[in-house]
C-alpha positions as CSV (number, residue, x, y, z in Angstrom):
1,X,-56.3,140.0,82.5
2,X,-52.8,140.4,84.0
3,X,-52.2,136.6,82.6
4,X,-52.7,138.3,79.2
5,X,-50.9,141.6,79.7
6,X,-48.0,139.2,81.6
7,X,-47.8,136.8,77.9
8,X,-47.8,139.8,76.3
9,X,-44.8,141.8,77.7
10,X,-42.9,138.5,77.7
11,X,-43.5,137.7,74.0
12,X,-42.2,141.1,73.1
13,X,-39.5,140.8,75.2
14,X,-39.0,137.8,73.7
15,X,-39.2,139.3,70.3
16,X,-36.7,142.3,70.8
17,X,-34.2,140.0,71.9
18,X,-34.4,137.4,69.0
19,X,-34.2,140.9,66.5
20,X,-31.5,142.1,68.7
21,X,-29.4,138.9,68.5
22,X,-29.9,138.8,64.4
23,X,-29.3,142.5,63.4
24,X,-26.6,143.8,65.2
25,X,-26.8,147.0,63.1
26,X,-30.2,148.4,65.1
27,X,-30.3,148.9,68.3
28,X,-33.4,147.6,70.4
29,X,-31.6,147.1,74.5
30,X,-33.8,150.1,75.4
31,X,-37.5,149.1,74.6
32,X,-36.1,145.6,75.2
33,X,-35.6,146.5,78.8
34,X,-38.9,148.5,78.8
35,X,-40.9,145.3,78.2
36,X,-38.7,143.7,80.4
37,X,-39.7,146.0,83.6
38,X,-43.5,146.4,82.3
39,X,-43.1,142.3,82.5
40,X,-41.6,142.1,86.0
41,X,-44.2,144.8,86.8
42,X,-47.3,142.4,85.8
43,X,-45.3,139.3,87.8
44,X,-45.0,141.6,91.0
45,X,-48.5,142.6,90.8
46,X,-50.0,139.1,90.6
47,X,-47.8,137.2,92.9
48,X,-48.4,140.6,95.4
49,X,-52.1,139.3,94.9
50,X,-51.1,136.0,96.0
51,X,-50.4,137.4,99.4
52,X,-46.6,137.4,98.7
53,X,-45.3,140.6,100.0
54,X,-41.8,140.3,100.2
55,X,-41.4,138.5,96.1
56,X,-43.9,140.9,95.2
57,X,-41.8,144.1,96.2
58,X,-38.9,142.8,95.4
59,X,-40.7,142.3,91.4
60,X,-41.9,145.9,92.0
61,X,-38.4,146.9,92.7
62,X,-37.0,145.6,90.2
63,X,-39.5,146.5,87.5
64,X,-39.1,149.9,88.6
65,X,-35.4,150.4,88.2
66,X,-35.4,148.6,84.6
67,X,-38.2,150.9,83.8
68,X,-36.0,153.7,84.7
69,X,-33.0,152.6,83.1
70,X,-35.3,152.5,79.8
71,X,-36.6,156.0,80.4
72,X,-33.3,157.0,81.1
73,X,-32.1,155.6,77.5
74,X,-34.6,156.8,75.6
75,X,-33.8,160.1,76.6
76,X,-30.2,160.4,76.5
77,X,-30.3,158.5,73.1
């Protein structure tokens, strides 16, 4: 399931990047950094799983500021 939810978040990522690159005119950094975090989020949770505390928080940690940074574009844009 997290395999899944992991390809997903990636292929959108992937996907708001490509659209980002081609139209310059719209804007997409913000959800592209949204999936980006929920992405890194899925990674930390399944290598935390994997009994890797210390590359699992520091996934966690990282997903959470990027998530953050996206909320905190979304609302001041």
């Amino acid at each position: 399931m997290l395999k899944i939810l992991q390809m997903t978040f990636a292929v959108g990522t992937l996907l708001f990047v490509i659209v980002d690159m081609v139209n310059a005119k719209v804007d997409f950094q913000t959800p592209m950094i949204l999936f980006l975090g929920l992405t890194l989020l899925i990674m930390g949770v399944r290598v935390f799983q994997q009994k890797q505390k210390l590359i699992g928080g520091i996934l966690m940690g990282a997903s959470l500021f990027s998530i953050l940074v996206s909320i905190q574009g979304f609302v001041f844009n």
